[in-house]
N, C-alpha and C positions, 0 to 999 in steps of 0.2 A: 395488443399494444406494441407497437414499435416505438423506434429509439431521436425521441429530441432532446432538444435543452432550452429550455427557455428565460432568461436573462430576468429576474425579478427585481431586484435593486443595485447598485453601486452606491461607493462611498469612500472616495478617492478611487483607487485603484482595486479595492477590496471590494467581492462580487458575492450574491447570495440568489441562487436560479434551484431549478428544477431537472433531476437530467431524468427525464422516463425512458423505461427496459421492460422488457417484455413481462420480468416480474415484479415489476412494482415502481416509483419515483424515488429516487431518493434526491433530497433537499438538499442544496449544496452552500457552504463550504459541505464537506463529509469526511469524516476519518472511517477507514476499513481496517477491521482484524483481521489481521494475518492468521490464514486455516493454510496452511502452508500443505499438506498432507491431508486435507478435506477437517479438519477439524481445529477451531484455535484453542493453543493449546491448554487443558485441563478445563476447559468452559463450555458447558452445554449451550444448543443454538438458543434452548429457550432464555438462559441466560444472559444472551448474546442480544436477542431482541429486550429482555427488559431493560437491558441497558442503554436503549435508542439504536443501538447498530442498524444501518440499513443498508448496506453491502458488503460484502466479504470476496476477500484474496483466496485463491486456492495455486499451487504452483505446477506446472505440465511436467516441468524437470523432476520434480520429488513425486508427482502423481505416474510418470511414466514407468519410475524404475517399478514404485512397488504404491500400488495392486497391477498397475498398467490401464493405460487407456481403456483397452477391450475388455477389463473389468468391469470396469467404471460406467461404457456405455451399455453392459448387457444389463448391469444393476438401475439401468435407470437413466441416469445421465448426473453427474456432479448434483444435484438441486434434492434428486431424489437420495441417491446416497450417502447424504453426509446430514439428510435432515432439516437443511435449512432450501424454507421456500423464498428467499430473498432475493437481491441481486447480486449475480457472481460473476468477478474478474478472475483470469486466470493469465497469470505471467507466462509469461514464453520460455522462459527457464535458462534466458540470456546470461544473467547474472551468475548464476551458479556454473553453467556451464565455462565460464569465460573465469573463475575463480579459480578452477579446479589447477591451472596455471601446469606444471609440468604431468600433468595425468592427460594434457587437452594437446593437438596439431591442430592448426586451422589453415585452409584454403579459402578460393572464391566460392566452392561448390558449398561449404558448410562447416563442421568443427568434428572429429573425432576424439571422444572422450571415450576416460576408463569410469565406470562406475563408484563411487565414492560408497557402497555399499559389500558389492563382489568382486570390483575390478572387471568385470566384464564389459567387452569393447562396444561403447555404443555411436553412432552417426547421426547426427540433429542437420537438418536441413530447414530453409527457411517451411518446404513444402511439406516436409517430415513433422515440423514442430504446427504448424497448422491441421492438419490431420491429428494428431495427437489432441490440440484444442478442440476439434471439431467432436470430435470422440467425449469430449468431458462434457460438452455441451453448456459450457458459460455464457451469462450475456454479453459480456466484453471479454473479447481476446488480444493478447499482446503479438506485436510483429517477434519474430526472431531477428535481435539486433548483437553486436560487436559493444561490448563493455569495456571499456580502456579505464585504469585509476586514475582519482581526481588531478594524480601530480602527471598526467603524461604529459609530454611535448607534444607541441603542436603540431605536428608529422604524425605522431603514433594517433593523436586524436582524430584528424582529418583522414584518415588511412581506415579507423574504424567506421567513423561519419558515413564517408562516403560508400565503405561497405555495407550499410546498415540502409541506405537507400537503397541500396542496390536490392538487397532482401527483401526491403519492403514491397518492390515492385514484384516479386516473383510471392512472395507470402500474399499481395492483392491478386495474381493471379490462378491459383492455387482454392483462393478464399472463392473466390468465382466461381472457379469449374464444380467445387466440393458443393455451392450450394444449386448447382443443375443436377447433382448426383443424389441419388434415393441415400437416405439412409439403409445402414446394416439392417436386416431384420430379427436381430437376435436381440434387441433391446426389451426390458421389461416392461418399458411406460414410453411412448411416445417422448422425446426429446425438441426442446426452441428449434425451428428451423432459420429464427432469426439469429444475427449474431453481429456486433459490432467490435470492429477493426479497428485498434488505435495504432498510429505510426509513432515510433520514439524518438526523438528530437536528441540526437549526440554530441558532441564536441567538447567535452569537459569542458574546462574554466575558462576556453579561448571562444569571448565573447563575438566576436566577426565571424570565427566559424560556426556557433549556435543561430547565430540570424542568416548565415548563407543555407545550413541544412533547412532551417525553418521553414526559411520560404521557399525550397524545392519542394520540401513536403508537403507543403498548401496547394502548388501547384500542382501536384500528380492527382490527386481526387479529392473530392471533397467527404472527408471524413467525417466521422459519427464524434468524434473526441480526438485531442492530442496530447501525447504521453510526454514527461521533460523526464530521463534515464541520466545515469553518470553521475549523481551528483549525491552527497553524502558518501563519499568512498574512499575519504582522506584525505579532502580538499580545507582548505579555513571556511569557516562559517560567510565570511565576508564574501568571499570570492563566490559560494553558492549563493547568495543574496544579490548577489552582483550580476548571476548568468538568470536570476529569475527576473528582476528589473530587464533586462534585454526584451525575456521571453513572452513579457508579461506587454510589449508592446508591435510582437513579430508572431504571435498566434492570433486565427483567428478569434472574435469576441465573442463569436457565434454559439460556439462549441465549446465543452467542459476542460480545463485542462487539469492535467494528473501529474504530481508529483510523486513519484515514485521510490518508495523506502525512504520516504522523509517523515519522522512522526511525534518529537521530540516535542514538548509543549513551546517552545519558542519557535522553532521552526514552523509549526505547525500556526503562530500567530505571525509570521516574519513571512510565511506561503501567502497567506490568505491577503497581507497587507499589500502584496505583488501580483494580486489577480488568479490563483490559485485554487482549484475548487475541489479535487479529489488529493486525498492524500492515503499512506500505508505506513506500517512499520512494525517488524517484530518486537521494537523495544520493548511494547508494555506488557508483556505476557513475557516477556523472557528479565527484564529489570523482576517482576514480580515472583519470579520463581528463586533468582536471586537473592529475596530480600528486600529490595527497595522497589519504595512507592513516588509515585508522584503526589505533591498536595499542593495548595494552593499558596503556601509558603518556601516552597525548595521540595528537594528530595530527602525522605527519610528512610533509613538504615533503620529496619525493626529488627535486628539482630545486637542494635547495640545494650551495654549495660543498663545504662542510665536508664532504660525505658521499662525495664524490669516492674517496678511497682508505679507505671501511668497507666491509669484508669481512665483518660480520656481517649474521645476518638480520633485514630489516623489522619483523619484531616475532617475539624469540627464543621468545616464549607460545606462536604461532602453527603450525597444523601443515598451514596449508595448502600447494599445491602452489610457492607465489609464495615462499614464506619457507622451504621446506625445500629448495629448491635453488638459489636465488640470492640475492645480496649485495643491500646498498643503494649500491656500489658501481657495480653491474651496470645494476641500475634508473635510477640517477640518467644513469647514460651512454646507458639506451635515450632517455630524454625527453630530453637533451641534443642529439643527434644525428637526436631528431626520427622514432626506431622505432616503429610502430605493437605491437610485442608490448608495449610498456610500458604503454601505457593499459589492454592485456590483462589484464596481469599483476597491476596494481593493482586493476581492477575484479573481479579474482575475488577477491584478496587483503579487499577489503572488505565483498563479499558474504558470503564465508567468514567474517571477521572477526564479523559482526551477526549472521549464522546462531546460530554458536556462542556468541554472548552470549545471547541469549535461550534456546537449550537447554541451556545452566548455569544460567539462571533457573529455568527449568522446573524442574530437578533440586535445584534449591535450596526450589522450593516445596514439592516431593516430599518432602522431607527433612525442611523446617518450620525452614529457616534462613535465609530468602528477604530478611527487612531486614539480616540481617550480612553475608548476601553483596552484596548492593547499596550498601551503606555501604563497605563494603569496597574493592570496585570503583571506586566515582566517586570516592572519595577518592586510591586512585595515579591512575585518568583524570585526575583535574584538579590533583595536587598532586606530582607525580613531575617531575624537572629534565628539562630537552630530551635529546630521544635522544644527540644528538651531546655532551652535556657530560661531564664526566671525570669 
């Protein structure tokens, strides 16, 4: 199987398609756990698919330092080493590299960074960080792009933009030669020889330059998928809403498009409402190691007091494994005492939690009642009394 996307319903601007990869479809809207380091954290893959997951993030930046690529490919390729036979995206490792802020010099040629691990000196290239993807062997790889914060001027945004095209032409030709080339032969199982390329759409909050990158992008090849990067990075909510309404009518309609580290439950109905069909985010496995869950009433704090003798479950909507068999009684007492099942229990609880919001979207668009049921939703999200009150 190679890589389509085929358009199933709309309903207004809210989309519900099909995008198939070499390992399997996955039904779109879609939310992806973050395996940042081949694995999301403290959940097993099996856990991972009973909770509908049908694609997973792995990151090239955190997979390059440690085990390394040339691990990674003799072991197998990403799919075999980490256990999950699904579909897997791997970030370019833009982000982090472009974070690292006084550890990082950047040029036209690429970005040299110190390791955020040993300090040791490393150089990422567009043609370096595709080789490094290629090596992991995902079904979707990200370009190597220039990450600018949500508040930059529209000089520093256009200045990364238009770097990031420039990338992508050299990460498309890179992507080319790498698949006329044999693979290593030191791998243990045959690796995808297919692979889809997604370009990232830049310009922070400056809406004219988001439609000028856009449509360069469409014009250089015609892509498997289109990535929307920049956004959630300290920007207001409005203003990301504002550059998705843009983007939502300057990609093509052909192809999936990917919001990138956006995964918030309103965001994630605020994407979907703007034509949005791949989404990511570490929140829910990092909120849950924290403490706090998502439910279908707000966010709840199982660390607080009050929750001490509640015998009912984390969120009674819920039918995941965390809320059909234990209390917030029980929870609050595992993070009290300092239980490692409790960040468990929560990070499935929230994975689950965002799964199933988006595949009621889906089924909402299917239906062709996609803004009642969204209006619906954020209105008890944000407008329901705290769990604990009478």
């Amino acid at each position: 199987m190679t890589f389509s996307f085929t358009l199933t319903a709309t309903n207004g601007h809210a989309r519900a398609g099909a995008f198939s990869t070499p390992h399997g479809v996955v039904e779109t809207p879609a939310f992806m756990p973050v395996g940042t380091l081949a694995t999301v954290k403290a959940l097993d893959p099996a856990e991972l698919h009973a909770t509908g997951a049908q694609m997973l993030l792995a990151n090239a930046y955190h997979l390059h330092l440690r085990p390394g690529e040339d691990v990674v490919r003799r072991l197998g390729g990403l799919h075999r080493f980490m256990g999950w036979d699904g579909p897997l995206l791997t970030d370019s490792g833009g982000f982090q590299v472009f974070s690292l802020e006084t550890l990082r010099t950047i040029d036209e040629e690429g970005v040299e960074f110190r390791s955020h691990i040993d300090g040791s000196r490393r150089y990422f290239t567009p043609e370096s960080v595709m080789r490094i993807e290629r090596d992991l062997g995902a079904d979707v790889i990200m370009q190597f792009d220039h990450v600018t914060p949500g508040q930059s001027d529209l000089a520093a945004a256009r200045d990364a933009a238009e770097r990031s095209i420039r990338w992508l032409a050299r990460c498309q030709a890179e992507m080319e030669r790498l698949e006329n080339t044999p693979r290593a032969a030191d791998t243990a199982q045959e690796m995808p020889s297919a692979q889809a390329l997604f370009p990232i759409v830049q310009g922070g909050t400056h809406t004219a330059l988001r439609l000028e990158m856009a449509a360069q992008i469409a014009e250089m090849h015609d892509w498997r998928g289109y990535a929307i990067g920049g956004l959630s990075v300290g920007e207001e909510k409005p203003l990301m809403y504002e550059v998705l309404d843009a983007m939502d009518q300057a990609l093509p309609p052909a192809h999936p498009r990917y919001l990138m580290g956006v995964g918030y439950p309103e965001d994630l109905l605020e994407g979907i409402r703007r034509g949005v069909d791949l989404f990511d985010c570490v929140a829910p496995t990092r909120m849950g190691r924290n403490g706090t869950a998502f439910t279908a009433t707000g966010r709840v704090n199982v660390r607080r007091a009050e929750l001490r003798d509640d015998a009912s479950p984390l969120d009674p909507t819920c039918d995941c494994p965390t809320c059909r068999r234990f209390s917030r009684g029980y929870l609050r007492h595992l993070f009290v005492a300092d239980e490692m099942l409790g960040p468990r229990l929560l990070s499935l609880h929230n994975v689950h939690f965002l799964i199933s919001l988006v595949r009621a979207a889906r089924a909402a668009v299917l239906s062709g009642s996609f803004t009642a049921f969204a209006d619906r939703w954020l209105d008890l999200y944000f407008h329901s009394p705290p769990p604990s009150a009478p």
